[in-house]
C-alpha positions in Angstrom: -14.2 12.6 10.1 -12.1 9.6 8.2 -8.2 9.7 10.0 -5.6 8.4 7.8 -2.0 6.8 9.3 0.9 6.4 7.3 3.6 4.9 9.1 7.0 5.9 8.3 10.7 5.5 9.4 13.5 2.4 9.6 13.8 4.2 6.0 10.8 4.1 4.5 10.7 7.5 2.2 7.4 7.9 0.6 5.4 9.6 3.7 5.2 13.2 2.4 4.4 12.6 -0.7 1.8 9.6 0.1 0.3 12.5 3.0 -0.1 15.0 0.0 -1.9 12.4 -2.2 -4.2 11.8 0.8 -4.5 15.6 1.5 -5.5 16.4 -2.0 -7.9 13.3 -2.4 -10.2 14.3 0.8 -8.4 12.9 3.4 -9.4 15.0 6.9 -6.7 14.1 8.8 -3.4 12.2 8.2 -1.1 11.3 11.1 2.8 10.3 9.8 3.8 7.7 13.0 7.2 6.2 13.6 7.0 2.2 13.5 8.5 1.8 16.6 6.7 4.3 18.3 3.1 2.4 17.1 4.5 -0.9 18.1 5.4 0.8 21.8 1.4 1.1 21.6 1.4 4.8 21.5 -0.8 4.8 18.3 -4.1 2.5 18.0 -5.3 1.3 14.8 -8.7 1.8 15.9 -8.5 5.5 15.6 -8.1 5.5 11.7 -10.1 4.4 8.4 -7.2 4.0 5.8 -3.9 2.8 7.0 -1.1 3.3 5.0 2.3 0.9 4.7 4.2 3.0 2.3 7.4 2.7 0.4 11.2 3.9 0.2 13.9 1.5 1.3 13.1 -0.1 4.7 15.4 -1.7 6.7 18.3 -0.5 3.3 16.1 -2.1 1.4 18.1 -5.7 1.4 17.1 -9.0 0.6 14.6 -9.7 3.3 14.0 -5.9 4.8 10.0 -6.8 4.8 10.6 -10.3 6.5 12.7 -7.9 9.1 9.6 -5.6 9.6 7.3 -8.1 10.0 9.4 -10.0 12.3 9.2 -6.6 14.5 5.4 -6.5 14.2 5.4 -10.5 15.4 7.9 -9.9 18.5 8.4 -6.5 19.7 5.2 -4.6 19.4 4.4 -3.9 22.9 0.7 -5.5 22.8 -1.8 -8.0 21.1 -1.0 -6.7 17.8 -2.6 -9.9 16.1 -5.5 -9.3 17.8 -5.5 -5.0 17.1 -5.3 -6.0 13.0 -7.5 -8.6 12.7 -10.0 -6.7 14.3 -9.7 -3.6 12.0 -9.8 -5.8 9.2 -12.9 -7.1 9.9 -14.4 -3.9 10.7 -14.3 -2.8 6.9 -12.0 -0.3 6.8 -9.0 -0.1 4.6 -5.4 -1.2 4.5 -3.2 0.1 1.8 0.4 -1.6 0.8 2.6 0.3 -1.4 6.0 -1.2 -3.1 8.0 -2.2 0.3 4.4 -1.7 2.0 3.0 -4.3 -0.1 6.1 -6.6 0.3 5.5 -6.1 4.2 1.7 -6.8 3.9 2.3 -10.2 1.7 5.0 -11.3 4.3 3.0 -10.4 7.4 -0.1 -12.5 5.9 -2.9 -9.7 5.5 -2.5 -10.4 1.8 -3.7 -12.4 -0.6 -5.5 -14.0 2.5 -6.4 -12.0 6.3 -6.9 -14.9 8.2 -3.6 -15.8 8.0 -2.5 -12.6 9.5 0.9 -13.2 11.4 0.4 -16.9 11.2 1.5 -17.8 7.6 2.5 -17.0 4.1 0.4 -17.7 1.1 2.6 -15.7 -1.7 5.6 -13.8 -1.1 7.5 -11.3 -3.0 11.3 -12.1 -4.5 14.3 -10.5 -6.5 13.0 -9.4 -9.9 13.8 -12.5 -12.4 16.0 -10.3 -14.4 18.1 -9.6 -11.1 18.2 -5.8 -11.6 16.6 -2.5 -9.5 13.6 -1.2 -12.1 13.3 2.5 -11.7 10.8 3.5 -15.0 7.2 3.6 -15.8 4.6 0.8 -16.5 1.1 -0.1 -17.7 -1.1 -1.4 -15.7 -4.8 -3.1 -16.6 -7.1 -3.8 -14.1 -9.5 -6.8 -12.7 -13.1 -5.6 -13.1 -14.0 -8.0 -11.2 -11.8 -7.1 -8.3 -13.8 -6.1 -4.7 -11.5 -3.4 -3.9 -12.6 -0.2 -3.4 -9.7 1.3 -4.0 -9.8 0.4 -7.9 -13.7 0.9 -8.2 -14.1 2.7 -12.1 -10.6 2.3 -13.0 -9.8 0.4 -16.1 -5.9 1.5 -16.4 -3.3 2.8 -14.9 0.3 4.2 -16.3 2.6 4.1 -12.9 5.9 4.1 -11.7 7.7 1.6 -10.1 11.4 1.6 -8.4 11.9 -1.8 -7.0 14.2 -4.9 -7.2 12.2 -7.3 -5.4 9.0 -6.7 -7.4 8.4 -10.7 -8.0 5.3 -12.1 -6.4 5.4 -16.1 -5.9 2.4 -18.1 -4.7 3.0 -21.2 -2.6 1.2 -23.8 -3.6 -1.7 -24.3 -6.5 -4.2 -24.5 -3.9 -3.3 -20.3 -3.1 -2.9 -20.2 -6.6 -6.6 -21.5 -7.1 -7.9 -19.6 -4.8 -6.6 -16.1 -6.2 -7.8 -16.9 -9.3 -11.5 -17.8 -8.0 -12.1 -14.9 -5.9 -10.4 -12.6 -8.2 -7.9 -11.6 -5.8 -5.1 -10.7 -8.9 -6.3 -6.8 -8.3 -4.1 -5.3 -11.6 -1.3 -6.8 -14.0 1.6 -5.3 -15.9 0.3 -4.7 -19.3 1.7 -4.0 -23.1 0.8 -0.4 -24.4 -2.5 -2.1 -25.8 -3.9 -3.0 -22.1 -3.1 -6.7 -22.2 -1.5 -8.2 -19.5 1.8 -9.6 -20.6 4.9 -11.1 -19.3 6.9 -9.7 -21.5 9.7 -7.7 -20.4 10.4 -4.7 -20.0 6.7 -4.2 -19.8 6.4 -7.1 -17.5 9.4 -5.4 -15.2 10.2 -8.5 -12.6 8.6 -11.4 -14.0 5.5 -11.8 -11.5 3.2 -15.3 -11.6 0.4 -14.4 -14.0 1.9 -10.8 -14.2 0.4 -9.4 -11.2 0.9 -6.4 -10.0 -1.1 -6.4 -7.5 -3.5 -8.1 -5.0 -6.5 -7.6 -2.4 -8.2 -9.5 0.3 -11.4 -11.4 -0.5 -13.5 -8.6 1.0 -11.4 -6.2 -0.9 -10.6 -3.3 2.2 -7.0 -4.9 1.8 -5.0 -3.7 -1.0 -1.7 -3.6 -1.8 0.5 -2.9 -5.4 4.3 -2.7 -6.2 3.7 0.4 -8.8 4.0 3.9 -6.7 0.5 5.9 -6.7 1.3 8.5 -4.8 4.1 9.0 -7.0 1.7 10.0 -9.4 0.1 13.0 -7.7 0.5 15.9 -9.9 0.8 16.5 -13.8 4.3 17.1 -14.2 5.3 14.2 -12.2 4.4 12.2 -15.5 7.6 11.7 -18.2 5.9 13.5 -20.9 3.4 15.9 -19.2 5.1 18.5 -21.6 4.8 16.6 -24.8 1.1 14.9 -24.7 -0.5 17.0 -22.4 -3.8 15.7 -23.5 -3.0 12.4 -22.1 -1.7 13.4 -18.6 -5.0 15.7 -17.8 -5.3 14.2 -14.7 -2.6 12.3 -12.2 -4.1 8.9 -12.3 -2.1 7.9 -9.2 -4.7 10.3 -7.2 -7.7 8.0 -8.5 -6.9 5.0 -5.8 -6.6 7.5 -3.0 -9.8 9.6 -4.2 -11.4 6.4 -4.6 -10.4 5.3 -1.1 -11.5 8.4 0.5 -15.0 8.2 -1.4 -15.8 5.0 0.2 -15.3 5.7 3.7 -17.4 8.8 3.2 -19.9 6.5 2.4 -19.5 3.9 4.8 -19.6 6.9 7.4 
């Protein structure tokens, strides 16, 4: 039976709706935990196969909240929490990131590269370059060539995001090398014809090589600014009423669906 944890709380906001996206898309069991009460060890990692880091305003949501979070994860979690992730990393199952999720997964090292888990930063997330909060709708095209599960047969995407640090940065041009040669851009903002583009406002914070967002090399490690589980029924969509043959199904319930189809398969 695949367990799902989504961790909530510090003001994170997205747990019920992520836990109905999960529900809906064959999850058998979701668990909503308090940070602090996994980092006082009551929760184990070990006990789930999709692990979810969702979104909302952690920490208010100010410059830095996911540096704050991490820092948590680094100093007060009441065991070898290094040792507790990289483990169920390695063990192939997955990690989702989602807006401030992704901001904390990018900060605590899982992404773009695992090993540096809790040791270093490769890429980071900053204020968008336009210095405002986007709250709207984007495009999104995806890498085929991508390992993530959680993308497998998706070509597209048409999201929402609501963030003002949406920026991701890479340090260096050897990171920035590397991305590029194991394809670990996982989707880019994109015009209305599917090409990636840095234009704004379809390019809403300015990210290097307009990405959206990015995976580990083995792909079980995924993480996006755009809001999936946002997306989890018809009328969430701005004109389900007006082009209803264009919203016939919530395409935010395809990386969850597609998520839930692997682990039934790596069962």
């Amino acid at each position: 039976m695949s367990k799902t944890l989504i961790f909530s709380g510090l003001g994170l906001n997205c747990e019920r709706e992520t836990a109905y996206a999960c529900e809906i898309s064959g999850a058998e069991q979701v668990d909503i935990v308090h940070l602090l009460d996994f980092l006082k060890g009551d929760t184990k990692l070990s006990d789930y196969d999709l692990v979810i880091f969702i979104g909302g305003f952690l920490d208010g949501d100010y410059l830095g909240s996911a540096r704050v979070g991490v820092n948590r994860f680094k100093y007060a979690a009441e065991f070898d929490l290094k040792a507790e992730l990289e483990a169920y990393v390695a063990s192939g199952k997955l990690i989702l990131g989602i807006c401030n999720g992704f901001q904390f997964l990018v900060k605590l090292g899982l992404l773009p590269f695992d090993e540096d888990c809790m040791v270093s930063q490769s890429a980071s997330l900053t204020q968008n370059s336009n210095g405002l909060f986007e709250d709207r709708w984007v495009n999104l095209v995806i890498n085929s060539k991508n390992p993530s599960p959680f993308l497998k047969g998706i070509d597209s995407l048409y999201l929402p995001i609501r963030h003002g640090e949406g920026k991701i940065v890479v340090k260096d041009q050897k990171s920035q090398d590397l991305i590029h040669e194991q394809n670990l851009g996982a989707l880019y903002y994109a015009d209305k014809e599917g090409n990636s583009t840095a234009e704004y406002p379809a390019n809403p914070n300015g990210s290097w090589e307009n990405v959206a967002g990015l995976s580990n090399v083995a792909g079980n490690v995924f993480g996006l600014m755009p809001h999936p589980e946002a997306y989890n029924h018809v009328t969430n969509h701005p004109h389900w009423s007006r082009n209803p043959e264009e919203n016939s199904e919530p395409l935010g319930l395809k990386i969850f669906k597609n998520a839930y189809q692997y682990l039934s398969q790596k069962a």
